[in-house]
Every structure is written in C-alpha cells, then in structure tokens.
C-alpha positions as CSV (number, residue, x, y, z in Angstrom):
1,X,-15.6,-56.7,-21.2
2,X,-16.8,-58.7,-18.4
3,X,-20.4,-57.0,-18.7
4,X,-19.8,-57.9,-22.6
5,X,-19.6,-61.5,-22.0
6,X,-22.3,-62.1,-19.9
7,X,-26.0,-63.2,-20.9
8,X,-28.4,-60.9,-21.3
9,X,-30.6,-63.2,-18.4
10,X,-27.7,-62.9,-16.0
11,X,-27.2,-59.5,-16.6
12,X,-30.4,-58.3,-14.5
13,X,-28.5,-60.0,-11.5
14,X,-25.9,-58.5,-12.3
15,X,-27.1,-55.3,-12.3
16,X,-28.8,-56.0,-9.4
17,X,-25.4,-56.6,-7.5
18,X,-24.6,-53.1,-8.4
19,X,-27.5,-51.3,-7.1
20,X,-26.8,-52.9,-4.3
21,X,-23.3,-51.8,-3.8
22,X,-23.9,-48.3,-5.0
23,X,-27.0,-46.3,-4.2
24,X,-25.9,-43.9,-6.3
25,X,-27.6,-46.0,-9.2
26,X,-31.0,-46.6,-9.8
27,X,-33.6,-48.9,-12.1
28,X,-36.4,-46.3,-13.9
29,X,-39.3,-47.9,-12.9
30,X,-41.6,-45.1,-14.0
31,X,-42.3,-43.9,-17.6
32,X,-40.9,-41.1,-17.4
33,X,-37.1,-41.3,-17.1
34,X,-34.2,-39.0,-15.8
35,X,-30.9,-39.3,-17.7
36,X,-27.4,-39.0,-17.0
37,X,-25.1,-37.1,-19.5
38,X,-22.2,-40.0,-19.4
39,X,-19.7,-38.0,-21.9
40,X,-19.4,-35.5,-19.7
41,X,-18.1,-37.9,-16.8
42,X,-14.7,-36.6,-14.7
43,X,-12.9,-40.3,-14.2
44,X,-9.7,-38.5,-13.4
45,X,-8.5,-38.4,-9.9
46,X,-12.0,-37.4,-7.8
47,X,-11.6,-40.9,-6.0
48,X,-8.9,-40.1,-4.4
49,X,-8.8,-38.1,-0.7
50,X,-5.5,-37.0,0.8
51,X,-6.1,-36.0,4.7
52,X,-3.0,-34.2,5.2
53,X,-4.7,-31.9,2.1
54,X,-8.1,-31.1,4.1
55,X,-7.3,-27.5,5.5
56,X,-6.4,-26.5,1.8
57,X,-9.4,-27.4,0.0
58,X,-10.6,-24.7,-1.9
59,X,-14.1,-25.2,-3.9
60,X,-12.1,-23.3,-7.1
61,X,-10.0,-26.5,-7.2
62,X,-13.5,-28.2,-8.0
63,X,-13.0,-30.0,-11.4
64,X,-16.7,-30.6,-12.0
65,X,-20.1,-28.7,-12.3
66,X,-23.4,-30.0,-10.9
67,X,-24.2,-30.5,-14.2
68,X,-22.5,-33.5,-14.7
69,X,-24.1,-35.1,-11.7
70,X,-28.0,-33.9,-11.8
71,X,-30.2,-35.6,-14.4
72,X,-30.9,-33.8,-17.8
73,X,-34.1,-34.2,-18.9
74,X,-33.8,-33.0,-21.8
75,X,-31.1,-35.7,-22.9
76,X,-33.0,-38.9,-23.3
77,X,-30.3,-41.7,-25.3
78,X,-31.8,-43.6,-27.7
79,X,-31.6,-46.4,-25.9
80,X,-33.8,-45.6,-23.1
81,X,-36.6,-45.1,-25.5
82,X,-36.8,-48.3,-27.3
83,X,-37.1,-50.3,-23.6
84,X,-41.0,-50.5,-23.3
85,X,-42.8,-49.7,-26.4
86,X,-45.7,-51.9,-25.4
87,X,-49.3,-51.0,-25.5
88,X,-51.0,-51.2,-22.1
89,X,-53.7,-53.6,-24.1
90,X,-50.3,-55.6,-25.1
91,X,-51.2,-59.6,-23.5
92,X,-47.8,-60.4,-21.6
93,X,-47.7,-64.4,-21.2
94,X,-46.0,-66.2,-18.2
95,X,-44.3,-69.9,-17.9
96,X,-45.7,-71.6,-15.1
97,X,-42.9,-73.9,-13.4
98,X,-44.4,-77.2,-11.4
99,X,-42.3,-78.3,-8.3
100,X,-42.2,-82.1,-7.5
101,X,-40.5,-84.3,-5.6
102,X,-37.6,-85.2,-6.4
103,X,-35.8,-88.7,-8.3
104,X,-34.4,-90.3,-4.6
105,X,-37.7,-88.9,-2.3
106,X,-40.1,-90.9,-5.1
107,X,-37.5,-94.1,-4.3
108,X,-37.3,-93.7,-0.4
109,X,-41.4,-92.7,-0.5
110,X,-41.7,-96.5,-2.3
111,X,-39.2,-97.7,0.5
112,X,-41.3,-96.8,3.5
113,X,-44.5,-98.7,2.2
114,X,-42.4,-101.7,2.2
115,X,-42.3,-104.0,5.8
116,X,-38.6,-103.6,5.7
117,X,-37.2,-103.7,9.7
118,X,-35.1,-100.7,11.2
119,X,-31.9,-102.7,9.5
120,X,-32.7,-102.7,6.2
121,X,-34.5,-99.7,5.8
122,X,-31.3,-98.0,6.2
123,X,-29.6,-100.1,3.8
124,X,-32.4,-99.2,1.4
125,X,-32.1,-95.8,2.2
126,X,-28.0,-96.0,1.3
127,X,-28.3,-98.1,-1.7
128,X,-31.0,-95.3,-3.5
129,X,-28.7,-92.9,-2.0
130,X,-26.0,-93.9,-4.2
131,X,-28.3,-94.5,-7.3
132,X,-27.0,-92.1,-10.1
133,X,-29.3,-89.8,-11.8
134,X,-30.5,-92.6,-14.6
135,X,-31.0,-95.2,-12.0
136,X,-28.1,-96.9,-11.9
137,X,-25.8,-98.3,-9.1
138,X,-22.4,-98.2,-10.5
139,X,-20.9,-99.2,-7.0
140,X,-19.9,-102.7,-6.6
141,X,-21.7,-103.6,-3.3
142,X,-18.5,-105.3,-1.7
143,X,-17.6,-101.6,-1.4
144,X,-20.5,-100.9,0.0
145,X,-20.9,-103.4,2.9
146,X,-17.7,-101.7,4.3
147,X,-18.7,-98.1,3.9
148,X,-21.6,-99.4,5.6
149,X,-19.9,-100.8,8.5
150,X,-17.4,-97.9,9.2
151,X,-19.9,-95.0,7.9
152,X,-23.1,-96.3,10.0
153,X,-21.7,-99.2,11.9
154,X,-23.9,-101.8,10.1
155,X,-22.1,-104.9,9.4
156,X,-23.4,-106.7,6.4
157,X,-22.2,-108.8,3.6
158,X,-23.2,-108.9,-0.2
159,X,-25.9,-111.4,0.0
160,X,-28.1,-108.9,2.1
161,X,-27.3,-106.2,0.1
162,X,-27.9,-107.8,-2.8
163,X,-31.5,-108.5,-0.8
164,X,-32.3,-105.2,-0.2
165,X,-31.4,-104.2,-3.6
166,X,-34.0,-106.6,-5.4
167,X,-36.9,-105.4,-3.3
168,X,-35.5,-101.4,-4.9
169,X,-35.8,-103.1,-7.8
170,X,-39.8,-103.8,-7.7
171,X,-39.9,-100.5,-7.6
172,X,-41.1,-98.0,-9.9
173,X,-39.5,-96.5,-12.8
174,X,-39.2,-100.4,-13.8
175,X,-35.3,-101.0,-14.8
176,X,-34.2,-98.4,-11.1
177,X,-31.4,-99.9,-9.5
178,X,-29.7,-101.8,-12.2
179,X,-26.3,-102.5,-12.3
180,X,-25.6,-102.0,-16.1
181,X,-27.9,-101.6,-19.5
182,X,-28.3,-105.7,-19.5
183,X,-30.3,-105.9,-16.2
184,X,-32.0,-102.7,-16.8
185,X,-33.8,-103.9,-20.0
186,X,-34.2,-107.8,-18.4
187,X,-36.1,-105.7,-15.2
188,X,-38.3,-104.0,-17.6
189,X,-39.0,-106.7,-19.3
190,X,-39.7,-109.2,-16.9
191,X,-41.8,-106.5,-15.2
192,X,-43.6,-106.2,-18.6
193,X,-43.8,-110.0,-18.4
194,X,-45.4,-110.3,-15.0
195,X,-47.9,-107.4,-15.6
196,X,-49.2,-108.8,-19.4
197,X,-49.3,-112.3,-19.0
198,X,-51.6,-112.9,-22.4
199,X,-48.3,-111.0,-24.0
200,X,-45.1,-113.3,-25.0
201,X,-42.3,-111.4,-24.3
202,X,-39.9,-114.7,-24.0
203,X,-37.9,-114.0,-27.3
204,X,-36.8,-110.2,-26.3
205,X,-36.0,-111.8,-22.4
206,X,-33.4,-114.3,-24.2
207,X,-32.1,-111.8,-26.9
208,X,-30.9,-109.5,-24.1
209,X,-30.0,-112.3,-21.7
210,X,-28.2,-114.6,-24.1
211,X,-27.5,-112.5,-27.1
212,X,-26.8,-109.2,-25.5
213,X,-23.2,-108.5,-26.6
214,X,-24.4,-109.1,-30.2
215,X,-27.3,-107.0,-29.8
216,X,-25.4,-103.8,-28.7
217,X,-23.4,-104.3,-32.3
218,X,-26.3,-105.5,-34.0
219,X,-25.2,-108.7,-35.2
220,X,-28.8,-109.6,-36.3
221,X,-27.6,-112.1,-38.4
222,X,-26.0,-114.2,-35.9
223,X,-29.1,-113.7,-33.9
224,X,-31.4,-115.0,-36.1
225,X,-28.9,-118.0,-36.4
226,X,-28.5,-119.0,-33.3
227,X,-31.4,-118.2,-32.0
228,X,-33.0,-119.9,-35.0
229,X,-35.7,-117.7,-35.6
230,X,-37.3,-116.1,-38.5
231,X,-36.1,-112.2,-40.0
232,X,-39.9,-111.1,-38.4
233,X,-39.9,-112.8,-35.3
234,X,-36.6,-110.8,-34.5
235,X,-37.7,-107.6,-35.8
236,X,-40.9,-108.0,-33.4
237,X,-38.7,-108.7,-30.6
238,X,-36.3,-105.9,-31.3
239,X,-39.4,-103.9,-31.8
240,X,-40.5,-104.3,-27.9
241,X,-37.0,-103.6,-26.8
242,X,-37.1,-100.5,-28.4
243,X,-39.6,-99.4,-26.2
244,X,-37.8,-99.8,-23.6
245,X,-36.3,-96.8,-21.0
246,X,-32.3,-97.5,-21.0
247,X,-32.5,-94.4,-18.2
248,X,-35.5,-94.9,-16.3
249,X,-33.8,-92.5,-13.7
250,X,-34.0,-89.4,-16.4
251,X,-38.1,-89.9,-16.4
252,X,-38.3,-88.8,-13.5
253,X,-35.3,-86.5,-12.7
254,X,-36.0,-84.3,-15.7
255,X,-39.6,-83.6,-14.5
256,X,-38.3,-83.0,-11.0
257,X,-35.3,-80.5,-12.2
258,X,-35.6,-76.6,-12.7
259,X,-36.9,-75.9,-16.4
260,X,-34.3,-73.8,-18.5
261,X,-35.4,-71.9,-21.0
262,X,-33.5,-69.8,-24.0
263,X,-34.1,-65.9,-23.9
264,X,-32.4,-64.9,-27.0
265,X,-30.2,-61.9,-26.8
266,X,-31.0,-61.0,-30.3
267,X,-34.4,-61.1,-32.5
268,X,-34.1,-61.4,-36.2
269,X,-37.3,-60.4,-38.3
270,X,-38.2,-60.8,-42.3
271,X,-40.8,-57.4,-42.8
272,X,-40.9,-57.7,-46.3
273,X,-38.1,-59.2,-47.6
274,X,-35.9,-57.3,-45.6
275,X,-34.2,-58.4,-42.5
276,X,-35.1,-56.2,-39.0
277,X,-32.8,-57.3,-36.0
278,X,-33.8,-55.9,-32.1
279,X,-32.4,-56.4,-29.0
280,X,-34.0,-58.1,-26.0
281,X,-35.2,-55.5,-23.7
282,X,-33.0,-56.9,-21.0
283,X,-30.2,-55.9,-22.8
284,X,-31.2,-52.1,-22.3
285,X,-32.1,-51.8,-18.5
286,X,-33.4,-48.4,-17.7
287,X,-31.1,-46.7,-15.4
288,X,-30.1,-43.5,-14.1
289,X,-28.3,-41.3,-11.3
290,X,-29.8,-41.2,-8.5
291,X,-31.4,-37.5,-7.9
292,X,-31.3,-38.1,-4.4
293,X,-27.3,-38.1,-4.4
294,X,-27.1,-35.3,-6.6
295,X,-29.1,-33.4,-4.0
296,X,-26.5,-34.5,-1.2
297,X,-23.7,-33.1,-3.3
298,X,-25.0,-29.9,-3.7
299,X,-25.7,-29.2,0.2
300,X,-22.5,-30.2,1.2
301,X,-20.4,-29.2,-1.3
302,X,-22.0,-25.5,-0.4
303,X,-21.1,-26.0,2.8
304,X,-17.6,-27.9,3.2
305,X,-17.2,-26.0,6.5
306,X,-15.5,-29.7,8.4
307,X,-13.1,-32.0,7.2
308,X,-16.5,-34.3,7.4
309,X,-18.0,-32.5,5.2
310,X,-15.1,-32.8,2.2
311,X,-15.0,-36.7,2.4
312,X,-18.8,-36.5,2.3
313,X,-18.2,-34.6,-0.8
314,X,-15.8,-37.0,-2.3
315,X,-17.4,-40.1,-1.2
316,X,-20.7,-38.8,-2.9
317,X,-18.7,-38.3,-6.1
318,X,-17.1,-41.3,-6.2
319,X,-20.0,-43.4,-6.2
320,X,-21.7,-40.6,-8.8
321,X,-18.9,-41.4,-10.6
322,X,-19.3,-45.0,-10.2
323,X,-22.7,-45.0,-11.0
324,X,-22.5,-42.9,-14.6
325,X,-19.4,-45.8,-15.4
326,X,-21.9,-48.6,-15.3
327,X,-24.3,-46.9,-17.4
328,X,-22.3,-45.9,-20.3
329,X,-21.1,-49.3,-19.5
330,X,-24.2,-50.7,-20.3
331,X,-24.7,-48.5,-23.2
332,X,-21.2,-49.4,-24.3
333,X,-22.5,-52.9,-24.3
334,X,-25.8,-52.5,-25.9
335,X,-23.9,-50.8,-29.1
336,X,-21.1,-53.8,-29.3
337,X,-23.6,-56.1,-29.2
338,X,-26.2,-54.6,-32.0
339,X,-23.4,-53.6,-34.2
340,X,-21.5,-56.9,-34.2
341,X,-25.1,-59.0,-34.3
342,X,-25.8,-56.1,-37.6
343,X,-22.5,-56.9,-38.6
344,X,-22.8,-60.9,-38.8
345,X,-27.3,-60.5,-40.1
346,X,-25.5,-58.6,-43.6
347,X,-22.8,-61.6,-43.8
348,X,-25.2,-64.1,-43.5
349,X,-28.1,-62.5,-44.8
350,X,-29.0,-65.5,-47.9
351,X,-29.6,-67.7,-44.7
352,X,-31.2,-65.7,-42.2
353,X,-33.7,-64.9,-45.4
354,X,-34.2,-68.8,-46.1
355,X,-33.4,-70.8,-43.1
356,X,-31.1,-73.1,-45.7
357,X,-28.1,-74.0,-44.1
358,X,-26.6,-75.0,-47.5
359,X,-26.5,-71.0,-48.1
360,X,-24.3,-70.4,-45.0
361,X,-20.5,-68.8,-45.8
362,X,-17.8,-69.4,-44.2
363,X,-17.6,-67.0,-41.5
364,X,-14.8,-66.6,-38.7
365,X,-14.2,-64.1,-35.5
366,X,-11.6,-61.9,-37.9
367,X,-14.3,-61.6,-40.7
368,X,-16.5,-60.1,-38.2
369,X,-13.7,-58.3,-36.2
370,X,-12.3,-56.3,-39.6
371,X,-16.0,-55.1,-40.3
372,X,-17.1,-53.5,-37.2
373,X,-13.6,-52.5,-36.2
374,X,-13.1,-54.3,-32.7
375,X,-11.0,-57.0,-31.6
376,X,-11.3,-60.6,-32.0
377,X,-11.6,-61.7,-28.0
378,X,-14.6,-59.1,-28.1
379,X,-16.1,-60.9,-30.7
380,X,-15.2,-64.0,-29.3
381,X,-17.1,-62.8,-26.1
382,X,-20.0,-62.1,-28.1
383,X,-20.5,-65.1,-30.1
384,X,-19.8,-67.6,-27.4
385,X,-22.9,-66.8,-24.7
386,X,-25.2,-65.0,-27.0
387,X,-28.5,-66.3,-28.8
388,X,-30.3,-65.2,-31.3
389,X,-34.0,-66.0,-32.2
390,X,-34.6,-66.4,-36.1
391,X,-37.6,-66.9,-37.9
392,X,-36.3,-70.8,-38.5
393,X,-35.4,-71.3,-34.5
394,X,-33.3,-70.0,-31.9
395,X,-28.9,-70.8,-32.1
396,X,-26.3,-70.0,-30.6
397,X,-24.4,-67.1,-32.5
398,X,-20.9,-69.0,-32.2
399,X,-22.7,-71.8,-34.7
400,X,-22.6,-69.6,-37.8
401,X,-19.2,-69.1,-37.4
402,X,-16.8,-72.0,-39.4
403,X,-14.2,-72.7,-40.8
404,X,-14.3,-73.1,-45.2
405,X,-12.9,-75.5,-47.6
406,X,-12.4,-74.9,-50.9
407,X,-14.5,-77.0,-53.9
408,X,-13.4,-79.0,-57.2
409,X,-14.3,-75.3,-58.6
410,X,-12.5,-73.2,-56.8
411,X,-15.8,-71.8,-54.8
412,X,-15.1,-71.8,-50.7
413,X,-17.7,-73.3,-49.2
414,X,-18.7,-73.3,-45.2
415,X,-17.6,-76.8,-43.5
416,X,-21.4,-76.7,-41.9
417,X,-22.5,-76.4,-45.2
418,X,-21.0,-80.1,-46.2
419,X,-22.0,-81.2,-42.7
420,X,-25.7,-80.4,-43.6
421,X,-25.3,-82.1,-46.5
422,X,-23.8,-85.4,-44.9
423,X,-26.5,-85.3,-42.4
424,X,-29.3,-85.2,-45.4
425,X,-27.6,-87.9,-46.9
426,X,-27.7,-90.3,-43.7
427,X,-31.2,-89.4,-43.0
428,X,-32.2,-90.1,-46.6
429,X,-30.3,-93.9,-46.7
430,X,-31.7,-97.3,-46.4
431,X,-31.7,-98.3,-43.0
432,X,-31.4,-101.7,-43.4
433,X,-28.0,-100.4,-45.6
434,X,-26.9,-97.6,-44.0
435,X,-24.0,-95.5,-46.3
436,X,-20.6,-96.6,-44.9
437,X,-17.6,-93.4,-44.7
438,X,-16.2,-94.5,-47.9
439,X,-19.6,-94.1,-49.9
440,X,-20.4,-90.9,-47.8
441,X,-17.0,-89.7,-49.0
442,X,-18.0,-90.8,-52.7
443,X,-21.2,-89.1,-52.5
444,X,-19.8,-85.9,-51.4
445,X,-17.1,-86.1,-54.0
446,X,-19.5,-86.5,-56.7
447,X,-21.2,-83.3,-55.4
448,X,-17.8,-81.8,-56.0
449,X,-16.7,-81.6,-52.0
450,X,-13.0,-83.1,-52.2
451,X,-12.8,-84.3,-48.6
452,X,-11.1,-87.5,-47.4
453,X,-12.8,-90.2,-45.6
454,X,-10.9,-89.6,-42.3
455,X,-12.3,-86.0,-42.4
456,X,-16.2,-87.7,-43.1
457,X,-15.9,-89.7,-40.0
458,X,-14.4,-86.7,-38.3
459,X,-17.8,-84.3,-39.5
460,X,-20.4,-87.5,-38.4
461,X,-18.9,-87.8,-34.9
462,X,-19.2,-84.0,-34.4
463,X,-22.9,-84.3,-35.9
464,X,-23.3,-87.2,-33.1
465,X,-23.8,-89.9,-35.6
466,X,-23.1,-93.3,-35.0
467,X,-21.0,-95.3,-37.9
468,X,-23.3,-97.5,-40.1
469,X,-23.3,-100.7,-38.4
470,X,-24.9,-99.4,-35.1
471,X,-27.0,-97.4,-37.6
472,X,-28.7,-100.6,-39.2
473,X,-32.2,-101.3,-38.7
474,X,-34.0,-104.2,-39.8
C-alpha cells in the first residue's frame, strides 16, 4: 500500500533505499535481464532462527528448492519487457536547471555597495533578513529594535530603523521592503517617477496614496468624483498601476528556487480514434535477485557443517526472501495502477477522446472501486498522487473524480461539468458589468442546472473567482 501511494518520481528513491538495505536485490542495468519466479516465494517461517534448534538441523527439513532462489531465464514477466523499447537512434532530451543566487544574497549583495558603517550594516543585514519571500516586512520595527538589542546587543530605536529601512528600499526589485501593498505600489511608482521624468505618473501616485481603500474595492466611481477626473484619465492611471509587481519578492525568488516539473505516472494516446494508455517507465524498474546470493546459498547450504554456517543459510534467505517481496511488490503495483488508470480511460472515454470538460460524468472512488474489484482507500491512494498526461494537458487523476447533481430532466450531470460552464460564462461577460451570483444562477437555470445561488458562490470560490465587484474593469 505504501509503495501504491507513492509517485512514480519518488519511487526510484525509494527503491534505491532498498537496494541499499538488502543486497540481495538488484537494478538490471544490462539488456539482457535475469528474473525471479515471485509465485513460487516461501514467506512462511524461513525468517525465523531458533539457537537452541541448531544441532537438529537436518537439510530434509528444507522447505525450499534452489529453484526458487536462482534466476530463470526462461521466465521473463511482461513487465520487464515493455521498460526500454527505445531505438539506440531514439534522441533523449534533458532540462537544464540554472543555479542563482538567491532572493536575500541579491538584497545583502546591494547592501554592501552602500557606505553604510559597521552599525547599520548589521541592521541592514537583519531587516532583509526578516523580509518574507514577496518582499515584505511584516514585523513592526518596535519589535525589532528590542530583538536587536537583546539578540546582537545593538540598541536602537525606530527612527534608525526606519533609516536603514529606506536606503533597502532604493534597492532593486523596486516596491522590496514595503510594509503592506500601499507602500509597495507608491515605491514603484515613485521609482518609476524618478527614473521617467518626461512621464506623469502624478494621478496613479495620489489614487494609491489618497484613494487606496476605494481602489482595492474598485469604487471607480467615487474616484473619478473626488478626484474630479475624467472616465479616461482614470482608466490611464489604473492602466500604469496594473503594471505594477504587488510581489516584487516572487521575481526573483521563483528564478532562484528549484524547478519542479510533472512526470505523469500515466500517458493517454488517441491512435485512431481509439484511446492507448502506458505507464511511465519508472513505474516498471527492472529488478532482479541477485545471482550472487543465490550462489552463497547453495555453498553453504551444502555444507551446513557449523552453527555459522545455518544462520548464514537463513540470513541469506531472508533477505532472498526480502528481495523477491519487493519485486512482486512492485509488480503488484504496476498492475493496480494500469488496471485502475484502464478502469477510469473506459469511464471517461467521451472526454479523454475530446478534451471537453462538458462531457465529463460524474465519477466517484466506489464507481471505480466496484469495476476493478479493489477497495476504495486503494483507489483513493491512486487518484490522490498520480498524474496523467492527455493529449489536452497533464491533471491530476483525483480531478476527474466529482460528485453529480441531477438536471430539470432527470439526466445526472458531473458538478465540474456546471463549474466549466460558470467559468465560460464569467470569461465571456462584460467587464465593465461583470454577472453578479444571482444572474449566474439565472443563467445556469435557463440551461436547465437547478442550483441555488449559495451553491454558485460556493463553485466560483472553489474556481478562485473573485465576486463581480472586484471583477469590474473599466
């Protein structure tokens, strides 16, 4: 179960672990592989030794031949030969990764090429410490000037902090050391300001200092009135503030952090109208007994003359043993995961054929569960860390399961189905009117989707959709 849950990326490491542990087990790195026959596997009692037992031991007490410890060549799983079927001529394409430095080394590199004395340099060098990963300082620097003076026996006050902090300020991502969203957009601004002189940015400079509170809810009309400006000159101004980094911390900390990429555990294919799912090859590692073990077993299990000898023998078994339970563990695994990603490809097959989310059913763990016969938490395990590449983009498998709600018709429907369908309608709405709940709800009604407003709001807040007055645009 546990090797059921895991990723197919972490499951290298993880078989990496046990290789490690055991040397009984071994990666195939060759093309031509040895294999195990894992049906044939004693899991009895072999692990255990009893010393008061030793002088007894008798070989015809053996519950095992060598056959079930030396590789058959013969056997070959089909698993093992579906791993590499590349061509040598096959190109095989690499992701560079680019180190940098990171988001508070670029601040204290700025820091050093100011004429800052031994004082405030480490002031400097605790305010960017305590910068957040956007930029911000979030602690009120009262608090600071006494974890300065008890952490680094520096007595200062708020004025000198407050100092130190405006020279941070200058530098760059413009907006760093802000203390909220306000003085981040007024640094950028002013910085914008002070760099394009021949530009006027005075407008956007009072909207956020003396109309902030209504910007945030976009009150534009109580802008334009007390501002007393024109509908364009506010839409020019809102236009530069848009352009603005409300994060200038995340510029830099993304490029500095460890790309992540997807590797799907499943691939879906359309080969003529017909769906074709695979399995990552790091789902089928290519491993086998170690012949090297099985040779041990055999010399000392014909010799057995000392009481060394016998715990040799069973110690050697016990990690044979050990090693041919991983493997059909792994194989184990490989089949629940083909058979339940096979199982969930035929229920959904109208959308892995069109990509339309409108064609999804409603799907849920016991659906799933009933058709290829396992239990719910194992299908659980499945669809919660899996991925599956498509030919319309790569999801999640738990995202095709939902719940269903039935229609004016009687026809049950998939509750992502309606949230598609509230998400086309937003995106298609004026901006300048954006649809409130109510005529989302009225829309979806007249579609024949008898859902309650409360139930809307509930589907746009899970779609991360603001409600229609912070979705206004001028």
């Amino acid at each position: 179960m546990k090797l059921l849950q895991i990723p197919s990326v972490a499951l290298e490491q993880r078989i990496k672990q046990e290789i490690e542990e055991n040397p009984a087990l071994e990666l195939e790195e060759g093309a031509e592989v040895e294999d195990y026959d894992a049906d044939e596997a004693d899991y009895g009692d072999d692990d255990t030794y009893d010393d008061d037992d030793g002088d007894d031991y008798d070989s015809k007490d053996d519950e095992f031949t060598f056959d079930d410890y030396i590789a058959d060549d013969d056997d070959i799983p089909d698993y093992r030969t579906s791993v590499n079927n590349y061509s040598p001529d096959d190109s095989k394409y690499e992701i560079p990764f680019a180190s940098s430095d990171s988001f508070q080394e670029l601040l204290l590199q700025q820091l050093g090429y100011r004429k800052l004395d031994e004082r405030k340099s480490k002031i400097g060098t605790y305010i960017i410490g305590n910068l957040d990963d956007s930029g911000y300082l979030s602690r009120p620097l009262d608090a600071m000037a006494d974890d300065l003076l008890f952490g680094m026996n520096i007595k200062t006050n708020k004025k000198e902090l407050a100092e130190v902090l405006s020279v941070i300020q200058e530098f760059d991502p413009p907006g760093v050391g802000a203390r909220n969203l306000q003085e981040c957009l007024m640094l950028q601004l002013e910085r914008l300001q002070d760099e394009q002189p021949d530009r006027d940015y005075s407008l956007a400079i009072m909207i956020i200092d003396r109309f902030f509170n209504e910007f945030t809810k976009k009150h534009y009309d109580k802008i334009i009135k007390r501002a007393e400006i024109t509908e364009d000159e506010l839409k020019d101004a809102l236009n530069e503030i848009l352009k603005l980094n409300p994060k200038p911390g995340n510029s830099i900390m993304e490029s500095s952090k460890e790309n992540h990429y997807i590797i799907p555990d499943f691939i879906i294919h359309i080969n003529d109208g017909e769906l074709e799912l695979s399995l990552s090859s790091r789902n089928m590692p290519e491993l086998r007994v170690s012949k090297t073990y099985g040779e041990m077993l055999e010399m000392f299990s014909e010799n057995k003359k000392s009481k060394t000898d016998k715990e040799a023998v069973v110690f050697i078994r016990q990690k044979i043993d050990s090693a041919k339970w991983f493997i059909d563990a792994i194989r184990q695994r490989h089949n629940t995961l083909y058979n339940t990603m096979e199982a969930i490809m035929v229920y959904q097959r109208e959308y892995f054929l069109t990509g339309d989310e409108t064609s999804l059913r409603p799907m849920i763990l016991k659906d799933i569960a009933e058709v290829v016969g396992l239990d719910i938490s194992t299908i659980s395990r499945v669809a919660n860390s899996k991925y599956v590449q498509t030919p319309f983009g790569t999801y999640l498998l738990k995202s095709f399961f939902s719940e269903s709600m039935q229609m004016d018709d009687g026809e049950e429907v998939s509750t992502r189905e309606i949230k598609k369908i509230l998400s086309d309608c937003i995106e298609a709405e004026t901006k300048d009117k954006p649809l409130t709940d109510e005529q989302l709800t009225s829309i979806l009604k007249d579609k024949g989707y008898n859902i309650a407003r409360r139930t809307v709001a509930k589907y746009r807040e899970q779609l991360n959709i603001p409600v229609a007055r912070l979705r206004k645009e001028l």
